[in-house]
C-alpha positions as a printed NumPy array, in Angstrom:
array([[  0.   ,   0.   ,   0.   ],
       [  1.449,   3.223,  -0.651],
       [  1.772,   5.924,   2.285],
       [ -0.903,   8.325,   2.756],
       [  0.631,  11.87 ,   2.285],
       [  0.096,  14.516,   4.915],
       [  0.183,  18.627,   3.67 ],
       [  0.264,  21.655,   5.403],
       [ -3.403,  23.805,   5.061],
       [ -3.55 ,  26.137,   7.498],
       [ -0.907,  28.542,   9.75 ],
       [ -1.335,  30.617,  12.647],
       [  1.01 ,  31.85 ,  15.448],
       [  1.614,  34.459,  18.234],
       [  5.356,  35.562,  18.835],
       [  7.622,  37.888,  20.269],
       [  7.504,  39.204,  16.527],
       [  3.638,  39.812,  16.096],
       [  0.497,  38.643,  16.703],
       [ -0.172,  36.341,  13.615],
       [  1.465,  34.704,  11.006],
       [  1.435,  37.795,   8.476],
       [  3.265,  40.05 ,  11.242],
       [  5.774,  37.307,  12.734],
       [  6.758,  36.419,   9.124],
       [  7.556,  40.422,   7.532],
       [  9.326,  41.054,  10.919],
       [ 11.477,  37.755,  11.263],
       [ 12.449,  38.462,   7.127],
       [ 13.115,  42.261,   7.893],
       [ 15.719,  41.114,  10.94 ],
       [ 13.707,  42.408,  13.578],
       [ 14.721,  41.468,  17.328],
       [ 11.516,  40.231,  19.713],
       [ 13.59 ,  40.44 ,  22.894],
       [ 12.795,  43.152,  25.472],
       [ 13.368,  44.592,  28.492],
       [ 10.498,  43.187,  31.208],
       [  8.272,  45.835,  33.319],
       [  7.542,  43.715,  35.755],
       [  8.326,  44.754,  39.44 ],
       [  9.87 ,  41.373,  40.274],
       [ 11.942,  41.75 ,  37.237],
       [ 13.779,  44.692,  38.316],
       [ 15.822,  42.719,  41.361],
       [ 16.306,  39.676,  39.077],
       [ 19.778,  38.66 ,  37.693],
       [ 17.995,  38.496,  34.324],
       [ 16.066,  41.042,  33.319],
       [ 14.3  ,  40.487,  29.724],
       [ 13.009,  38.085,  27.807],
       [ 10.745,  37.898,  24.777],
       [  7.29 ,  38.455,  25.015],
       [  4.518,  38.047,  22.661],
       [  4.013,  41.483,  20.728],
       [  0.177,  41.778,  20.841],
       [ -1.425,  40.478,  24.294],
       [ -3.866,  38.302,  24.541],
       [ -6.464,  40.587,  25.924],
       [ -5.959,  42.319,  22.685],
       [ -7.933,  39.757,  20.77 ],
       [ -9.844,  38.034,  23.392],
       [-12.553,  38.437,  25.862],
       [-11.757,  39.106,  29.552],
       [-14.42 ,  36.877,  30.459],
       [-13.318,  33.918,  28.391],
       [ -9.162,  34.945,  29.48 ],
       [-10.001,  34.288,  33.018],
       [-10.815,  30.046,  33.007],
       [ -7.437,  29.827,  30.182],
       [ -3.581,  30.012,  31.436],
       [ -1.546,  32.344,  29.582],
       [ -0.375,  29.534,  26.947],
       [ -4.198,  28.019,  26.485],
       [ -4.572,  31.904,  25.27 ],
       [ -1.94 ,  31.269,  22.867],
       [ -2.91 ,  27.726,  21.877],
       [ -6.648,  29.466,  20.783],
       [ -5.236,  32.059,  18.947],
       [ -2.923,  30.536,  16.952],
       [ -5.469,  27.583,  16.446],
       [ -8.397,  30.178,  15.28 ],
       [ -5.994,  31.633,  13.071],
       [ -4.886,  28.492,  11.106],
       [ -8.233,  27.156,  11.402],
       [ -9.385,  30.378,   9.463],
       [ -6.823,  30.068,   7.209],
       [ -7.351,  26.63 ,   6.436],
       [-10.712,  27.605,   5.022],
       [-12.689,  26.135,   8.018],
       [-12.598,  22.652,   6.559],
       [-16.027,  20.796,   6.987],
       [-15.406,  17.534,   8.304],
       [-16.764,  14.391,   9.973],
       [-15.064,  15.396,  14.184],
       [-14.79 ,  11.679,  14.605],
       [-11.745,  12.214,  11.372],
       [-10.53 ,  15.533,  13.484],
       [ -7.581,  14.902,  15.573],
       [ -5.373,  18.08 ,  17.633],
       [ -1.832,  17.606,  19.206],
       [ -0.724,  20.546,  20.571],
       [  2.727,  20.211,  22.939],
       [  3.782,  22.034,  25.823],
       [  7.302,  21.696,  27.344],
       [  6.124,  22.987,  30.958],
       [  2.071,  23.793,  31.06 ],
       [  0.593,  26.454,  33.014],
       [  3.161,  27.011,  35.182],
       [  1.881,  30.48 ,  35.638],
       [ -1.222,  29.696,  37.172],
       [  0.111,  26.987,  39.433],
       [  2.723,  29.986,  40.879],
       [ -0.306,  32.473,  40.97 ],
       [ -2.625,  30.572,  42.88 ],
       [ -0.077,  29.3  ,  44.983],
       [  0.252,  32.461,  46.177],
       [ -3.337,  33.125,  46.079],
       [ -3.452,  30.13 ,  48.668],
       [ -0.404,  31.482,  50.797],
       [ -2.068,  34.848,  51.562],
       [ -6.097,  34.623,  51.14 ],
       [ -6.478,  31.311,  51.908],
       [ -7.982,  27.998,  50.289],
       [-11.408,  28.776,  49.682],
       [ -9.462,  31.931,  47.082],
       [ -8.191,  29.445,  45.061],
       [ -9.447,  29.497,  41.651],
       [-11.86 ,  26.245,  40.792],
       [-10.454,  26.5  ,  37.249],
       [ -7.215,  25.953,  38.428],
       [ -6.503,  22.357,  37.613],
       [ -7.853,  22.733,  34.066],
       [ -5.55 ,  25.54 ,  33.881],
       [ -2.49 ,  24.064,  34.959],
       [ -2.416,  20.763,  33.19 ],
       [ -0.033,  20.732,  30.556],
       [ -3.011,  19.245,  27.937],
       [ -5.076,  21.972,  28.621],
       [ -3.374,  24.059,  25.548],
       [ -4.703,  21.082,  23.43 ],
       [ -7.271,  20.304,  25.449],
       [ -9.259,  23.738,  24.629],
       [ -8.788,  23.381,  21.023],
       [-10.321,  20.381,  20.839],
       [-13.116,  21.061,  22.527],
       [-13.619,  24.212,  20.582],
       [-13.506,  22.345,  17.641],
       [-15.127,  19.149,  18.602],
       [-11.877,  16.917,  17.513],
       [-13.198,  13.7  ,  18.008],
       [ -9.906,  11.605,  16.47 ],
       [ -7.877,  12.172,  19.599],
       [ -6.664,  14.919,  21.313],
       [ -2.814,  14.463,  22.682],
       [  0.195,  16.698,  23.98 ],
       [  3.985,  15.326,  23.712],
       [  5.927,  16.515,  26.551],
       [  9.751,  16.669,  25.674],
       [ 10.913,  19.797,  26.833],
       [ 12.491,  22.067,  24.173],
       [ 11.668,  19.259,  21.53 ],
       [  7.829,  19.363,  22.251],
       [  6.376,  21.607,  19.383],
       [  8.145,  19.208,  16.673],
       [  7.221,  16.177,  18.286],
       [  3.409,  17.322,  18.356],
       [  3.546,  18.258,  14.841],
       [  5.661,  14.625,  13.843],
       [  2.405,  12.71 ,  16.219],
       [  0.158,  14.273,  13.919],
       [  2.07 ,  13.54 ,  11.021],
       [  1.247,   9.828,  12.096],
       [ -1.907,  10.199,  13.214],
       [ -2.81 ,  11.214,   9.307],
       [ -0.465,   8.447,   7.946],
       [ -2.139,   5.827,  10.246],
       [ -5.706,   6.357,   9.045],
       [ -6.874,   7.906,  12.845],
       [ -7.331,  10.87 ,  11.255],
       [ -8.04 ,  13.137,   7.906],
       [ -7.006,  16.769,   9.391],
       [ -4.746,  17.292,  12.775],
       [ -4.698,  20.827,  14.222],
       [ -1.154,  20.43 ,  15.533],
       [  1.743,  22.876,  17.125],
       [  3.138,  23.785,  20.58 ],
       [  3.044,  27.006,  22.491],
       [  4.248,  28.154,  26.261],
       [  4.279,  30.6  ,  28.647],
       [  6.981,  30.469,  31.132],
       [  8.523,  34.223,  31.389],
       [  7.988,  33.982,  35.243],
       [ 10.321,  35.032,  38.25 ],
       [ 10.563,  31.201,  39.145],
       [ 11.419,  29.945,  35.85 ],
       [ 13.761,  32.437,  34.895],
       [ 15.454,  32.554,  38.327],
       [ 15.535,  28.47 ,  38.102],
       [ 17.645,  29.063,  34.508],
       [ 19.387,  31.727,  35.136],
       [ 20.897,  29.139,  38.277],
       [ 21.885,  26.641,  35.977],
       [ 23.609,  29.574,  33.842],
       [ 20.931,  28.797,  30.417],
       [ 19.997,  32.229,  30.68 ],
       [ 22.231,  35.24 ,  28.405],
       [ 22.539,  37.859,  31.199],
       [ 23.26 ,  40.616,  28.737],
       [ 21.341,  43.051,  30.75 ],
       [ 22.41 ,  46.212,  29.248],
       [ 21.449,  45.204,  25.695],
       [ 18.694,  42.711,  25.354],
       [ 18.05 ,  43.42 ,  21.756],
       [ 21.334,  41.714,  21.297],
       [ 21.298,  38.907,  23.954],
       [ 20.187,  35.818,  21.483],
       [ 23.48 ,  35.534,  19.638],
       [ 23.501,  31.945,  17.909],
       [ 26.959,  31.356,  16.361],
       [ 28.398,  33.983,  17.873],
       [ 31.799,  33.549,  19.473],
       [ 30.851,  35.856,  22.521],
       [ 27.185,  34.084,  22.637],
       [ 26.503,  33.122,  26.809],
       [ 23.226,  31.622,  27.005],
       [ 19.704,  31.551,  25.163],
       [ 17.01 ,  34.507,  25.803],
       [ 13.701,  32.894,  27.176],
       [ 10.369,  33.87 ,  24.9  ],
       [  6.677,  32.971,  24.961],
       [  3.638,  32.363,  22.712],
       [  2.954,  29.727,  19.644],
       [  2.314,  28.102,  16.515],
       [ -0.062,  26.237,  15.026],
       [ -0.573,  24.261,  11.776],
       [ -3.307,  22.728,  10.145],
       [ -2.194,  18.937,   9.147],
       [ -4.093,  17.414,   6.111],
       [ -4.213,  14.022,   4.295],
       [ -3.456,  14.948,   0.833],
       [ -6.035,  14.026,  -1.307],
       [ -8.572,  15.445,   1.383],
       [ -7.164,  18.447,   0.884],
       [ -7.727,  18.737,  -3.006],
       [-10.925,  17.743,  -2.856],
       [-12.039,  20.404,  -1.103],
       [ -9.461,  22.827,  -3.017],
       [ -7.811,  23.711,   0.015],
       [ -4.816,  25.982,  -0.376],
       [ -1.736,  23.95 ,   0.076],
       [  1.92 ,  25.235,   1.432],
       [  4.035,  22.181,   1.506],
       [  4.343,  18.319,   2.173],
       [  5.458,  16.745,   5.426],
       [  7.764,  14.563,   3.979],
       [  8.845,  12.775,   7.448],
       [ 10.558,  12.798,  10.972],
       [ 13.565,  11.093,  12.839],
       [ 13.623,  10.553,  16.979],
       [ 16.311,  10.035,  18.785],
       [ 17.451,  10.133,  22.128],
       [ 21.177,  10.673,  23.935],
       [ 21.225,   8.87 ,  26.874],
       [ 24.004,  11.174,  27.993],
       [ 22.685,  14.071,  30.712],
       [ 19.7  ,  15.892,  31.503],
       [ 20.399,  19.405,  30.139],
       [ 23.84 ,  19.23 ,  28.056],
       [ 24.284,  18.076,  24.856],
       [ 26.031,  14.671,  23.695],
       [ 29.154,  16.867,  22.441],
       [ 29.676,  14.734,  19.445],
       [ 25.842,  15.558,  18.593],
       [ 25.573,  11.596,  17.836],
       [ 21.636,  11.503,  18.377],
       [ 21.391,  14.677,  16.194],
       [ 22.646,  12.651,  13.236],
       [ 20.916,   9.311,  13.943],
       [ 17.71 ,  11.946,  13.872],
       [ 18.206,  13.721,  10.811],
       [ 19.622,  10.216,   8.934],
       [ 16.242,   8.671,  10.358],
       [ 14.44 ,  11.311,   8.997],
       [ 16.084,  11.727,   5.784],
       [ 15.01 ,   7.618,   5.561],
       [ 11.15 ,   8.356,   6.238],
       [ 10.672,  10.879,   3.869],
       [ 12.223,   9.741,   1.257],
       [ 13.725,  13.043,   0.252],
       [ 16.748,  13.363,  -1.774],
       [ 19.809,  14.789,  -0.172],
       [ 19.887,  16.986,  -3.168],
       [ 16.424,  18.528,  -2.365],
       [ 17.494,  19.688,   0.67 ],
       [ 18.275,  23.832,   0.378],
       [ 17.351,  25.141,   3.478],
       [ 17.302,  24.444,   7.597],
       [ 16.394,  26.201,  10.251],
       [ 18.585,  25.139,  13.269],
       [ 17.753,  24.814,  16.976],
       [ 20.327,  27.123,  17.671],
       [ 19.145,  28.626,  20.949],
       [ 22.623,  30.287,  21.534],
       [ 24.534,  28.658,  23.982],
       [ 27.854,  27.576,  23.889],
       [ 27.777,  24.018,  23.949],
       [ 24.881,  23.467,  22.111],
       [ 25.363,  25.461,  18.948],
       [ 28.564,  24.096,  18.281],
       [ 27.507,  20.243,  18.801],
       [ 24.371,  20.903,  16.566],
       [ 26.282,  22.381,  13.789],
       [ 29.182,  19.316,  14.133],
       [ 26.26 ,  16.985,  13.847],
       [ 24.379,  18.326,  11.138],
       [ 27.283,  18.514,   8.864],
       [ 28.523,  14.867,   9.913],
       [ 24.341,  13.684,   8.903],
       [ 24.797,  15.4  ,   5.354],
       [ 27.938,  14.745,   4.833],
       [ 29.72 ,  17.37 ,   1.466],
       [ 26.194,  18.487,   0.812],
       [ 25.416,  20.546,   3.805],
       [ 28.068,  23.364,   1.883],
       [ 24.684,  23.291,  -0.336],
       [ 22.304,  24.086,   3.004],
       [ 21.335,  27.745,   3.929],
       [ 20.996,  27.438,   7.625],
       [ 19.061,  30.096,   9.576],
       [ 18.886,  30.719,  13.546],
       [ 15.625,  32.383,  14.07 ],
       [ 15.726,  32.433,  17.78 ],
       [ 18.24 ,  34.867,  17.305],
       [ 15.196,  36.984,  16.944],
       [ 12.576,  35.802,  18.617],
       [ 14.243,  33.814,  21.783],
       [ 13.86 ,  30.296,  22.505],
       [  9.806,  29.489,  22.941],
       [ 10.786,  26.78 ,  24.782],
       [  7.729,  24.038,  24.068],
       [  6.759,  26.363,  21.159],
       [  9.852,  26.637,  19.6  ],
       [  9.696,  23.578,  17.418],
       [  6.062,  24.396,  15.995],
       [  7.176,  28.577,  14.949],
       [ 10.26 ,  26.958,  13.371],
       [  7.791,  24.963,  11.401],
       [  5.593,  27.717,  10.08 ],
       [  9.222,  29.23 ,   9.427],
       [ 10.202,  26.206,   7.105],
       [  7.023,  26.063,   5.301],
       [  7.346,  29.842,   4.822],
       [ 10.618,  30.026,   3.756],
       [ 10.222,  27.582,   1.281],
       [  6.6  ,  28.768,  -0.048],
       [  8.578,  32.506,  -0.667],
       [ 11.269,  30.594,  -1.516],
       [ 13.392,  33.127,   0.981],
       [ 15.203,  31.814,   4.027],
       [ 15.459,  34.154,   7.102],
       [ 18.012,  35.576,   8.614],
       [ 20.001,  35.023,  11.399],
       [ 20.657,  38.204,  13.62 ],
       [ 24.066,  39.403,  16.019],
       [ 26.33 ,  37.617,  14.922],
       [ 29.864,  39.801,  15.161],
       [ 31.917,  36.786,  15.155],
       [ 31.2  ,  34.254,  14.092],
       [ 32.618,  31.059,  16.237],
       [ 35.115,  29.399,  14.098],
       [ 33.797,  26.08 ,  15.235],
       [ 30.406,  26.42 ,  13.489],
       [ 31.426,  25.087,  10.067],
       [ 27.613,  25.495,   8.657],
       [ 26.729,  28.413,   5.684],
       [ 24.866,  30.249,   8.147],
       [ 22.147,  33.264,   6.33 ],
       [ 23.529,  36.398,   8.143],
       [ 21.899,  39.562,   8.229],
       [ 19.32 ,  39.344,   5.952],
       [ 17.061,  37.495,   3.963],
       [ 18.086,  34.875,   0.741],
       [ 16.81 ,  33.643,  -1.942],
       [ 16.398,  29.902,  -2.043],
       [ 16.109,  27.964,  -5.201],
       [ 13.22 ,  27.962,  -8.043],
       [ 11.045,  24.495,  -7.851],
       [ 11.023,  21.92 ,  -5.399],
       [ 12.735,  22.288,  -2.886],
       [ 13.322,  20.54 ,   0.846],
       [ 13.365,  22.04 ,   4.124],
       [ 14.802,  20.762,   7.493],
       [ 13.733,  21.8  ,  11.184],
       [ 15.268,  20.537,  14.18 ],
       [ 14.524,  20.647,  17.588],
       [ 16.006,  19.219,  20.95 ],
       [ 15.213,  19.418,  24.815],
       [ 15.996,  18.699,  28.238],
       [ 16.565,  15.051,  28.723],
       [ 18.317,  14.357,  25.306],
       [ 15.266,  14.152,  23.202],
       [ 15.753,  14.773,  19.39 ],
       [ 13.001,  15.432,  16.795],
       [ 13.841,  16.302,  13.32 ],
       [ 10.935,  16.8  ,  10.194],
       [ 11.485,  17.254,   6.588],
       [  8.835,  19.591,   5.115],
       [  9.081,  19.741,   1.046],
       [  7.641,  22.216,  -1.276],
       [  4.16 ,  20.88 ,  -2.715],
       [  4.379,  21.677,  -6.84 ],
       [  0.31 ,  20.344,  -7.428]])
């Protein structure tokens, strides 16, 4: 039997860089930086003091009365998901065939802090009945679903920094597999926090270029010291193929396949040699089916720290061997900080993009560039990628030594 093929319908998102797809896209191609000094008053006595927020709030675009039973990331997860759901064209479709994975690396860790402290000084009978709902780490996917009556199954990978390309590979299956015909997938999260930040800025993730946050997420950069924490998310519409044309939906690109690895080597650093990174993207090169030659473009994990920049870049060129002189790589979290559980599903709206404008992003700050990092790295600004079909790479790791890499290819009709 020959393998059902899965295509991207429908985008949304809510960055550092704007408030939907439109925005985040013409800002991230015009080199704009999403990082930001924080207002808060805790903020002011921390050792890091900025991080990237989304640029429109939530209570922008929704009601106050629906923001108050949704943690700040279930906000995101329904805005992005009404977005691509609206740009999907709304597809009409039996709910028992509608599936949703949408990832999380942490949850609602906002609203368990809050109403601890809501418990601490007003007591137990203060404490919010929707808290539970708003906590879990499924509730992001959890609300989508039940705004859109997914019937297929409704499911959130957690795996840290990796989550948002896991969710979006699990839906890639769930269409392959028959469970499903259309899989709102993506990750988002919302973790810019004084515990959070205070817990990485202990174990020295944090950049603690205070005095110029604009210029704190440095991947490649010789003088880089440590990722800049953002927020928000990313959603995509996941569709079987011929589903998709037979309602003339508007079609970006192919999923073409994914790779997973683990390391088995320490709970935050990277295996130096990067060996899971290359049994990922070698696994993944296998599933698709892609040729090597296909490949033009990647958009790296790159979060900017010193160890892990380097051993991604060593592994990448050791999984493509000659051809990944051929690759325009672009850092994007140079721009709008590492989204943590939403990284991996923006990066994926980023792929699609760059290879429907046939324009890969650039990659911002970097003054010198490490002379360890071997990869062609887009500096600066935008360019051009190839005429035709082309392939795209995105790949995403976490906490714990997970590895997820997908190929997304150009879809030609």
């Amino acid at each position: 039997m020959s393998r059902r093929r899965v295509v991207v319908t429908g985008l949304g998102a809510t960055t550092p860089l704007g408030g939907d797809v439109a925005s985040t896209w013409a800002n991230l191609l015009a080199g704009k930086c999403g990082v930001r000094k924080l207002e808060d008053e805790w903020a002011q006595e921390a050792s890091v003091t900025f991080a990237a927020r989304v640029a429109v709030e939530p209570s922008e675009v929704m009601e106050r009365v629906e923001m108050r039973r949704l943690d700040r990331s279930e906000q995101f997860a329904l805005i992005a998901s009404r977005e691509a759901w609206k740009d999907a064209g709304e597809p009409d479709i039996d709910k028992e065939r509608l599936g949703v994975v949408i990832a999380s690396g942490i949850g609602g860790v906002i609203t368990l802090l809050d109403q601890y402290d809501v418990l601490n000084n007003k007591g137990a009978r203060m404490v919010s009945p929707h808290t539970v709902p708003m906590l879990m780490p499924n509730g992001p996917a959890a609300n989508v679903g039940l705004e859109l009556q997914a019937k297929a199954g409704v499911h959130t990978p957690v795996s840290a920094c990796a989550s948002g390309a896991e969710a979006v590979g699990y839906a890639l299956e769930m269409i392959r597999n028959d469970r499903a015909d259309v899989v709102v997938t993506g990750g988002v999260e919302a973790a810019i926090h004084q515990l959070p930040m205070a817990g990485f800025a202990s174990m020295k993730a944090l950049s603690t270029r205070n005095d110029d946050p604009a210029k704190a997420s440095r991947p490649y950069d010789k003088d880089r010291d440590g990722f800049v924490l953002g927020e928000g998310g990313g959603v995509l519409v996941l569709e079987e193929l011929e589903h998709a044309k037979a309602r003339g939906a508007k079609i970006y690109a192919e999923v073409m396949g994914q790779g997973l690895t683990s390391d088995g080597y320490h709970i935050a650093a990277p295996d130096p040699e990067g060996a899971g990174v290359t049994r990922a993207v070698k696994f993944a090169l296998r599933d698709s089916g892609v040729d090597l030659s296909e490949i033009v473009h990647l958009n790296a994990h790159a979060t900017s720290t010193p160890a892990g920049d380097v051993a991604e870049a060593n592994a990448l060129a050791s999984a493509l061997g000659t051809h990944i002189s051929h690759v325009a790589v672009s850092a994007t979290k140079s721009m709008t900080g590492h989204l943590l559980g939403g990284a991996g599903a923006i990066e994926s709206i980023f792929c699609v993009l760059a290879m429907h404008h046939h324009k890969a992003p650039p990659t911002i700050n970097i003054d010198n560039l490490d002379e360890a990092v071997t990869v062609d790295v887009v500096r600066d600004k935008p360019r051009d990628l190839p005429a035709g079909q082309i392939a795209c790479i995105n790949d995403s790791f976490g906490f714990g030594g997970h590895n997820v890499v997908l190929i997304f290819r150009s879809y030609e009709g």
